[in-house]
C-alpha positions as CSV (number, residue, x, y, z in Angstrom):
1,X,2.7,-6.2,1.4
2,X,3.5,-4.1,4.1
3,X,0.9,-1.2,2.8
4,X,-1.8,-4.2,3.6
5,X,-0.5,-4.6,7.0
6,X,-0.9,-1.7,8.1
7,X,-3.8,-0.9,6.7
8,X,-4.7,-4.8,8.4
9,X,-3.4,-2.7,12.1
10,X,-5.5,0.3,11.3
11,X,-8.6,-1.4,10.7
12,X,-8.3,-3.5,13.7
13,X,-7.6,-0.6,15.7
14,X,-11.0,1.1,14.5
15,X,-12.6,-2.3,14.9
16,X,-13.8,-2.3,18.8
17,X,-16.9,0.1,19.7
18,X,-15.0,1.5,22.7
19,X,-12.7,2.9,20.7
20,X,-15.0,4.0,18.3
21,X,-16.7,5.8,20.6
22,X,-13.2,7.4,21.5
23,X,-12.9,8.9,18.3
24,X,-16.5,10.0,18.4
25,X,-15.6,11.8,21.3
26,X,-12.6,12.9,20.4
27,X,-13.8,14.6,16.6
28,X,-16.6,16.2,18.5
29,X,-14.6,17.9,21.6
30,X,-11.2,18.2,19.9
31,X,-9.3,17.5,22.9
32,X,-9.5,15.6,26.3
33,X,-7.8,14.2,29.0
34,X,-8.2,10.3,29.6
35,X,-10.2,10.9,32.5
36,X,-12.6,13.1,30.6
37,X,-12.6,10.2,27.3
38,X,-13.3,7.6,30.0
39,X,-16.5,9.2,31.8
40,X,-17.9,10.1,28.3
41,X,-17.4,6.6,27.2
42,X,-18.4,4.9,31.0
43,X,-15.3,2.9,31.1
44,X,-12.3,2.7,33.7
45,X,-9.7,5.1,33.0
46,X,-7.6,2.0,32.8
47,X,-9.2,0.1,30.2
48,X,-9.5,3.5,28.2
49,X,-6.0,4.3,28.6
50,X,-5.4,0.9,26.9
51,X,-7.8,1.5,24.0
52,X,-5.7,5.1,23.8
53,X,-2.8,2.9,23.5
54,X,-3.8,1.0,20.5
55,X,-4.8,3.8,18.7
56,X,-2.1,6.0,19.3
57,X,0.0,3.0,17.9
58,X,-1.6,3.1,14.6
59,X,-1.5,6.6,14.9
60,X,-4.9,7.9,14.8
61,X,-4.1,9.6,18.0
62,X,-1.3,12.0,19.1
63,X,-1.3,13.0,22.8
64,X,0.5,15.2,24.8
65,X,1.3,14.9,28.9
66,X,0.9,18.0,30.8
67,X,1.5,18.0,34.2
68,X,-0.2,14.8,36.0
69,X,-2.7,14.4,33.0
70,X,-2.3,13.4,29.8
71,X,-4.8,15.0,26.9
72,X,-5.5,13.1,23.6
73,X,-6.5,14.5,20.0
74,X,-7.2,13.2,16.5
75,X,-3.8,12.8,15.0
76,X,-1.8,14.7,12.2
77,X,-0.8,12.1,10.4
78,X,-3.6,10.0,10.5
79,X,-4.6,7.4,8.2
80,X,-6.9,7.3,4.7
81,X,-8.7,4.5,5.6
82,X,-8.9,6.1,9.7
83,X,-10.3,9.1,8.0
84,X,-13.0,7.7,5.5
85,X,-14.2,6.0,8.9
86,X,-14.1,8.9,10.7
87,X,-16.5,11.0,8.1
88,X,-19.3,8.2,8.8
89,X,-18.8,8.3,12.1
């Protein structure tokens, strides 16, 4: 049972075009601050930082803070299902 929830938490994550588009982004350029992921995206760094959030949670995202900005990437441990969705993306 808890195999199907989070696989229920990883879809859901993956489930929102923003974020979507965030991995997109994210598979193509490797690396990027939240600033950078929210121009590409045309979104408010605010409202991207939250979609960073959720995604991190389900860990489809590892970031790192350096100085003043913090710079997202595709994660190491990241999910099966996260990663069949990523090769169609």
């Amino acid at each position: 049972m808890e195999r199907m929830k989070q696989l229920e938490k990883t879809l859901k994550a993956l489930a929102n075009k923003r974020r979507l588009a965030i991995v997109a982004h994210l598979k193509k350029n490797k690396e990027a601050a939240v600033t950078d992921i929210a121009r590409a995206i045309k979104l408010s760094v605010k409202a991207t930082s939250k979609h960073l959030a959720i995604l991190s949670a389900v860990d489809i995202l590892d970031y790192e803070q350096r100085s003043l900005r913090v710079y997202y990437r595709l994660g190491d441990a990241i999910p099966a299902v996260a990663r069949y969705v990523f090769s169609i993306l």
